[in-house]
LUMGU-635122 format. One record per atom (N, C-alpha, C): residue in one letter; x, y, z; atom name. Coordinates in steps of 0.2 Angstrom, whole numbers. Layout:
residues N
 residuo     u     v     w atomo
       a     X     Y     Z    CA
...
//
This chain:
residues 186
 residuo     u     v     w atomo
       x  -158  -144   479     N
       x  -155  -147   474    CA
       x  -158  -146   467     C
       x  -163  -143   468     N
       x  -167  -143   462    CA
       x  -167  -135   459     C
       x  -162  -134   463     N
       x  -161  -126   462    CA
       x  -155  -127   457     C
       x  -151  -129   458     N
       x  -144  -130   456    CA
       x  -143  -134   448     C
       x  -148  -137   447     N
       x  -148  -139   441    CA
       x  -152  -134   436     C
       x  -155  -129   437     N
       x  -158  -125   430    CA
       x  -150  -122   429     C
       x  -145  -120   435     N
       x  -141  -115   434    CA
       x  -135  -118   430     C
       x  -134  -128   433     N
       x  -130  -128   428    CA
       x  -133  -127   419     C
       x  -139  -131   420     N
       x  -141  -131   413    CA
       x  -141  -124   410     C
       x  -140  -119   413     N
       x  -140  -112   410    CA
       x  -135  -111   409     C
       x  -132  -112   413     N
       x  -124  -112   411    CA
       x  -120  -115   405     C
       x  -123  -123   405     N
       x  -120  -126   400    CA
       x  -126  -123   393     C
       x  -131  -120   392     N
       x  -134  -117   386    CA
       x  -131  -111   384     C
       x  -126  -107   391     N
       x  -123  -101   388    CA
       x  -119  -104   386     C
       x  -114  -108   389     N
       x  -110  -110   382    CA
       x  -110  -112   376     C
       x  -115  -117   376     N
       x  -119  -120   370    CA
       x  -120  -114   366     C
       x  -123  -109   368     N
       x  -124  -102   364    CA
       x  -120  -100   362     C
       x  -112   -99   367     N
       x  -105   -96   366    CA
       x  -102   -99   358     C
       x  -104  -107   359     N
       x   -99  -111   356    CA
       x  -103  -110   350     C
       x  -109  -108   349     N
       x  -112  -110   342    CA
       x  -113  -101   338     C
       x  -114   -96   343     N
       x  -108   -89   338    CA
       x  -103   -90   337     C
       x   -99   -93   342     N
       x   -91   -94   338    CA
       x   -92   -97   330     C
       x   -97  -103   331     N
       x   -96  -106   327    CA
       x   -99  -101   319     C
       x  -105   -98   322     N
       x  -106   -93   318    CA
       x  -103   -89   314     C
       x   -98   -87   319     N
       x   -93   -82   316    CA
       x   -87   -84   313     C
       x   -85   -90   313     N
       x   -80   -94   310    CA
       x   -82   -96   304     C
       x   -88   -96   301     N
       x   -94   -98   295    CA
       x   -93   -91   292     C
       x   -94   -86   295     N
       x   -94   -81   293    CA
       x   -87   -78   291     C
       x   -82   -79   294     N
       x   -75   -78   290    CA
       x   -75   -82   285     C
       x   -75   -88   286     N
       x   -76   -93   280    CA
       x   -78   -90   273     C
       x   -85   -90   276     N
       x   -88   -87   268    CA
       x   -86   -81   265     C
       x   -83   -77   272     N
       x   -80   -69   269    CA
       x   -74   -71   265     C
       x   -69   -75   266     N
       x   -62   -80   267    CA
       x   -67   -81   256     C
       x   -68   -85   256     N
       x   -72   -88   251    CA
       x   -73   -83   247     C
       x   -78   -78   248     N
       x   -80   -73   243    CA
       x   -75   -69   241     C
       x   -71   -67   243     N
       x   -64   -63   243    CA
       x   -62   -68   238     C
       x   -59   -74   238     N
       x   -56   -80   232    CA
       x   -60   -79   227     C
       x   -66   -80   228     N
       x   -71   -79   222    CA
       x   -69   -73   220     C
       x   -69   -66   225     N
       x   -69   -61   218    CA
       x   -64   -58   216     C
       x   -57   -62   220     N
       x   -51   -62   216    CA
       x   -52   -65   210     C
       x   -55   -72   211     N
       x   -52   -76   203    CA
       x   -57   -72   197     C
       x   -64   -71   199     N
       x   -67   -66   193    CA
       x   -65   -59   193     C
       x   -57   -56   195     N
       x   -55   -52   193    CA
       x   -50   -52   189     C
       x   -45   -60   191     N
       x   -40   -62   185    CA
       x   -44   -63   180     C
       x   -50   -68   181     N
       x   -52   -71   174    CA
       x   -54   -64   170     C
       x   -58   -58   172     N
       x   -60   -53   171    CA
       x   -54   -49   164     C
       x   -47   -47   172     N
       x   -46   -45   167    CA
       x   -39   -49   163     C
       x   -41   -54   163     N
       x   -37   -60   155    CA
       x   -41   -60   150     C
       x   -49   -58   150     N
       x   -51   -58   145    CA
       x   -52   -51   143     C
       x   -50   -46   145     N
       x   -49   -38   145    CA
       x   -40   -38   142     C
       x   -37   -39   144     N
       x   -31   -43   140    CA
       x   -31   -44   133     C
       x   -35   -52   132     N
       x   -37   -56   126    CA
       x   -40   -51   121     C
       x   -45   -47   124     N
       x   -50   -40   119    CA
       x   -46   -37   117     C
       x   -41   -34   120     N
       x   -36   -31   119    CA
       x   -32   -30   112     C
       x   -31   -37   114     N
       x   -24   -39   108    CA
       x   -28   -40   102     C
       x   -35   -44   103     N
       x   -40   -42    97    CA
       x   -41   -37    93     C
       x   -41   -31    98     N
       x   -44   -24    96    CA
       x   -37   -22    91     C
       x   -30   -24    96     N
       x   -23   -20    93    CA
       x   -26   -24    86     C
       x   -24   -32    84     N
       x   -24   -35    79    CA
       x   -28   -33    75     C
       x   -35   -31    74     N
       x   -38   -27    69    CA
       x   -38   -21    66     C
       x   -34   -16    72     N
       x   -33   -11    71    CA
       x   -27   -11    66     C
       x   -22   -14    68     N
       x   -15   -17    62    CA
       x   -20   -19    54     C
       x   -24   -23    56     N
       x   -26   -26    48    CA
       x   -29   -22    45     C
       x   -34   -16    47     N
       x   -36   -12    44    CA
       x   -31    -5    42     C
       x   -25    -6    46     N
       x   -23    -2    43    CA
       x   -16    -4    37     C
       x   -15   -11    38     N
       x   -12   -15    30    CA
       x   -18   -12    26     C
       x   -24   -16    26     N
       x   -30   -15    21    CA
       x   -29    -8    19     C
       x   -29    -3    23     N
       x   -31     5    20    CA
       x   -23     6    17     C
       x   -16     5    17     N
       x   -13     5    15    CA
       x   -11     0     7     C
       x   -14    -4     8     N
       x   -16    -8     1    CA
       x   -19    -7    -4     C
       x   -24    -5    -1     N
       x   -31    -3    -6    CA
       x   -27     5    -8     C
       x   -24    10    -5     N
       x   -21    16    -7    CA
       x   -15    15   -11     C
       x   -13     8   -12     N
       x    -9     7   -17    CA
       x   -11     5   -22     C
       x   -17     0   -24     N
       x   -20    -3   -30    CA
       x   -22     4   -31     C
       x   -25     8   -28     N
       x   -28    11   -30    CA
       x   -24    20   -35     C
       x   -16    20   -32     N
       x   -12    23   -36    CA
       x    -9    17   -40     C
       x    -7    13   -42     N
       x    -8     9   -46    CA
       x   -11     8   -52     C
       x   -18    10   -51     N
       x   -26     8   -56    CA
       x   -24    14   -59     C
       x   -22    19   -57     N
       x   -25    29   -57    CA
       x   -16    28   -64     C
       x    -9    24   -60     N
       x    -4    26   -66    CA
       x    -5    20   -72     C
       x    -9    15   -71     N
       x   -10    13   -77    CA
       x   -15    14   -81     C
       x   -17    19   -80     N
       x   -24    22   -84    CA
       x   -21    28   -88     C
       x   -17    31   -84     N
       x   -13    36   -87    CA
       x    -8    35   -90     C
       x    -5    29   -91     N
       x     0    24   -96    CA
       x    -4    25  -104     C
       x   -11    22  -102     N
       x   -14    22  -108    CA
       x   -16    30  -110     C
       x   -16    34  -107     N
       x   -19    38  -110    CA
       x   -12    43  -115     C
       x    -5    44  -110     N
       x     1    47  -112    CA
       x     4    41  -117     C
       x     0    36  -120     N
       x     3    31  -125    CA
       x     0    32  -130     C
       x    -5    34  -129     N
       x   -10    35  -136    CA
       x    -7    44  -138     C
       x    -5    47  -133     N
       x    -6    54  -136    CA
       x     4    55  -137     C
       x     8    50  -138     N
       x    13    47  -140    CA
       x    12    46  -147     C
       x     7    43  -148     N
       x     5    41  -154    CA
       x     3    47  -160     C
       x    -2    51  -156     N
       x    -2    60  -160    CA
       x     4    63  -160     C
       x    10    63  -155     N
       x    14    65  -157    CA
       x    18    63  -162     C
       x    21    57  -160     N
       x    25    52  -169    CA
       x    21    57  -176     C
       x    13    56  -174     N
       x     9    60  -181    CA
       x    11    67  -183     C
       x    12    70  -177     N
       x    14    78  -178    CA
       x    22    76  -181     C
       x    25    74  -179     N
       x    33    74  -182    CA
       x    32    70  -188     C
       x    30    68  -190     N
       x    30    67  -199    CA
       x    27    71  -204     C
       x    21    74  -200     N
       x    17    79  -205    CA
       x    24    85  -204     C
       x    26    86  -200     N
       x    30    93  -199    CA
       x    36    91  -204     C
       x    37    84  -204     N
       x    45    83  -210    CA
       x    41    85  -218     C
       x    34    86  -220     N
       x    32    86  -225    CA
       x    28    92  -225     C
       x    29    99  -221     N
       x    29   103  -222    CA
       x    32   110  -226     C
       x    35   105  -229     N
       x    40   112  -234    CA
       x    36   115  -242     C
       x    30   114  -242     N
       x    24   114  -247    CA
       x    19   119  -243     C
       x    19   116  -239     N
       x    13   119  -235    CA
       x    13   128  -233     C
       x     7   131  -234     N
       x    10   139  -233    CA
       x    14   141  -224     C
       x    16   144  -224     N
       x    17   146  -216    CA
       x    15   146  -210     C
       x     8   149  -210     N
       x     4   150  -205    CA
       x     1   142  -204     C
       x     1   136  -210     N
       x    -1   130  -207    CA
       x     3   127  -203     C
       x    10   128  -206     N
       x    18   127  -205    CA
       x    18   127  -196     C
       x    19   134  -195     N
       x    19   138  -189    CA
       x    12   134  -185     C
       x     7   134  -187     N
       x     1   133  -183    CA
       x     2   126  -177     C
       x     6   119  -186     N
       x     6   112  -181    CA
       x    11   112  -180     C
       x    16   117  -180     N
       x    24   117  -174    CA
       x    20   120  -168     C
       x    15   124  -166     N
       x    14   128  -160    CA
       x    11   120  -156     C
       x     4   119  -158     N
       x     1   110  -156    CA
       x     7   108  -155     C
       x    11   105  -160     N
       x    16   101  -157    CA
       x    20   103  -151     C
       x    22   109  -150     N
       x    26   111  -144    CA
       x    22   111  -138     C
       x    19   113  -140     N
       x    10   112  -132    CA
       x    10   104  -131     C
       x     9   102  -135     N
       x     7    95  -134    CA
       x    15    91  -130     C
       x    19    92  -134     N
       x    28    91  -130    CA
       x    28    92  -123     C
       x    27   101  -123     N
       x    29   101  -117    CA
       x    24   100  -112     C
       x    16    97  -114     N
       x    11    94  -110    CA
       x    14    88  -106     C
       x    18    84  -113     N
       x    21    77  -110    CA
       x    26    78  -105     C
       x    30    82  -107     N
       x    36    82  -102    CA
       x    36    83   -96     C
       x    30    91   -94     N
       x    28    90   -88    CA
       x    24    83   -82     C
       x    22    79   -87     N
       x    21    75   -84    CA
       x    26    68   -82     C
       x    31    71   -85     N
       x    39    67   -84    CA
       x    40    63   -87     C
       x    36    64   -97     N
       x    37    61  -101    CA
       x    45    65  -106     C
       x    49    60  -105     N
       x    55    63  -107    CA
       x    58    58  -114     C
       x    59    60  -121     N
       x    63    55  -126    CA
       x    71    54  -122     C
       x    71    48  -125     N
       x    78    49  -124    CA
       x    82    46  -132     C
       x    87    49  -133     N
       x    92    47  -138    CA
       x    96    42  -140     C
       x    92    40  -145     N
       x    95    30  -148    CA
       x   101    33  -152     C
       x   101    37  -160     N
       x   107    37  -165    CA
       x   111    38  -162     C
       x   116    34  -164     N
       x   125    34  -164    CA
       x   125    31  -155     C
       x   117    26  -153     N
       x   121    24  -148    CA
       x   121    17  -150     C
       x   125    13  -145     N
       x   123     2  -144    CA
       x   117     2  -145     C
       x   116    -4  -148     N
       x   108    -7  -149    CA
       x   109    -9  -141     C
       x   103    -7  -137     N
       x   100    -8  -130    CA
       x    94   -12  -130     C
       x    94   -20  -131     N
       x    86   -22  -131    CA
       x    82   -22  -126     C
       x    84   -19  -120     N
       x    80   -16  -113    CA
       x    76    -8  -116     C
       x    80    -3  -121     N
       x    78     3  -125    CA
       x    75     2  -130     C
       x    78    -1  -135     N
       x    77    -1  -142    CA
       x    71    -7  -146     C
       x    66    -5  -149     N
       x    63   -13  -153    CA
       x    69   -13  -160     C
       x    72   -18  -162     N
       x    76   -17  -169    CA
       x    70   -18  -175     C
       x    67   -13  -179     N
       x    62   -15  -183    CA
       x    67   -15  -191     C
       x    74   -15  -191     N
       x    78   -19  -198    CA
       x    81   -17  -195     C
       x    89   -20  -202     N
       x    94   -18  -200    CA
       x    98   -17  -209     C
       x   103   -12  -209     N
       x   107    -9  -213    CA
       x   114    -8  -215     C
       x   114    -9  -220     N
       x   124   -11  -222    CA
       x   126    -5  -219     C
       x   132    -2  -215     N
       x   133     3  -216    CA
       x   141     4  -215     C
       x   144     8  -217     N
       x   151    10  -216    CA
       x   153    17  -212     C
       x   146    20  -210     N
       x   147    25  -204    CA
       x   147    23  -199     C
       x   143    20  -195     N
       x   142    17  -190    CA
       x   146     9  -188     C
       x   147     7  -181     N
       x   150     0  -182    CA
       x   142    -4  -181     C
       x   145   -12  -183     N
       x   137   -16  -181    CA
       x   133   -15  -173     C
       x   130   -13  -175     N
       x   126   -14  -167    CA
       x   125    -8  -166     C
       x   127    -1  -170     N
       x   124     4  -168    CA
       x   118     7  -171     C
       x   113    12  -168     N
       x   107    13  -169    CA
       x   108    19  -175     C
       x   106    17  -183     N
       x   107    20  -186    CA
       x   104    27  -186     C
       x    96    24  -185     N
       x    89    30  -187    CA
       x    84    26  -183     C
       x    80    32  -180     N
       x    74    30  -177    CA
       x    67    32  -182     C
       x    64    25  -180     N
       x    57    27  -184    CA
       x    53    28  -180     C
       x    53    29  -173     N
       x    50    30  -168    CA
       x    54    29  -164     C
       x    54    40  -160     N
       x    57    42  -153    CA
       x    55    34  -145     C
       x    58    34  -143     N
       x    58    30  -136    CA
       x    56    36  -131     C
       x    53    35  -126     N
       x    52    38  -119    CA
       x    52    35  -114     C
       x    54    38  -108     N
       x    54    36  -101    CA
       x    48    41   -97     C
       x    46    37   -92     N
       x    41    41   -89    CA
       x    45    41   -83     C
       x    47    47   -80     N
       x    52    46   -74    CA
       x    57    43   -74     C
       x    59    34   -70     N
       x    64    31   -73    CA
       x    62    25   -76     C
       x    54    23   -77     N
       x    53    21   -80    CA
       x    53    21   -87     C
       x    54    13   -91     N
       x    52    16   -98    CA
       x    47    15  -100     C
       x    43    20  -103     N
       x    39    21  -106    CA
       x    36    17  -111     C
       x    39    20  -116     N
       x    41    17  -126    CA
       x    47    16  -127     C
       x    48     8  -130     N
       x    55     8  -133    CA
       x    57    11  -140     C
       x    62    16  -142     N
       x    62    16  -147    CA
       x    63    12  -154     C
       x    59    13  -156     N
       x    59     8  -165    CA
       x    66    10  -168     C
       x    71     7  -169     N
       x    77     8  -173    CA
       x    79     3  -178     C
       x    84     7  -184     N
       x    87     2  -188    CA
       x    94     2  -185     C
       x    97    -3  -186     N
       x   102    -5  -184    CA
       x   109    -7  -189     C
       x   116    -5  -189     N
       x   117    -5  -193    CA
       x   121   -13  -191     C
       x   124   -16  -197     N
       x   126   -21  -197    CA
       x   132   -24  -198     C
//
């Protein structure tokens, strides 16, 4: 009889053994079961924040390239009104060259000849740069073109016509440049 009880008891410890690797190995799915979840979710959350960088990186890239599109604008901007002033002032030596050349019929030839050449250089300096006069006498007074600096009785012209300029007008391109100084008849 005393044989028969180590064997049950052996028997019920292999079970006890059996039941408790099962149980082993079911802890062990579990936790594999588990770690798989885990490194699913730190793949979504991974790549949602690899997403979120993303749209950051695009959104910067956009702004830098408004920014460098902008500052390329101020900066042709700065560059034609710099040069507004500079083709205004040499506007100004030209008005001077057309007056001195209407009081040239005294003067010897070769002075004559000398500030008609400057003058033509200086002209066709401006015009290459798409400084162009444009023609006010025998047109409508235009106050988008014309400044009125008087006006004159006249029976050639009707009222409102540009008699005489005292200063040519230009446009740079299709911009205007200078409006011309006219009288205007009345």
């Amino acid at each position: 009889m005393n044989d028969t009880k180590p064997n049950h008891d052996r028997a019920a410890q292999a079970g006890k053994a059996k039941t408790n690797a099962e149980q082993a190995a079911e802890r062990a799915e579990v936790e594999r079961k588990e770690g798989r979840e885990q490194l699913q979710a730190e793949t979504a959350r991974l790549k949602e924040e690899l997403r979120r960088e993303h749209e950051i990186y695009l959104r910067n890239v956009a702004d830098f390239d408004n920014y460098r599109r902008r500052v390329e604008r101020e900066r042709a901007s700065v560059a034609r009104a710099g040069k507004r002033e500079i083709i205004l002032s040499l506007l100004d030596v030209l008005d001077d060259f057309e007056r001195a050349l209407e009081h040239m019929d005294e003067a010897p030839a070769s002075v004559s000849v000398g500030l008609s050449a400057i003058y033509q250089r200086l002209a066709g300096l401006l015009e290459s740069q798409g400084v162009i006069p444009f023609k006010s006498v025998g047109q409508p007074f235009d106050p988008a073109l014309h400044e009125a600096v008087g006006s004159v009785e006249s029976d050639e012209q009707e009222p409102g016509a540009v008699l005489d300029e005292v200063s040519r007008g230009y446009r740079w391109g299709e911009e205007l440049l200078r409006p011309a100084r006219v009288r205007v008849a009345r």
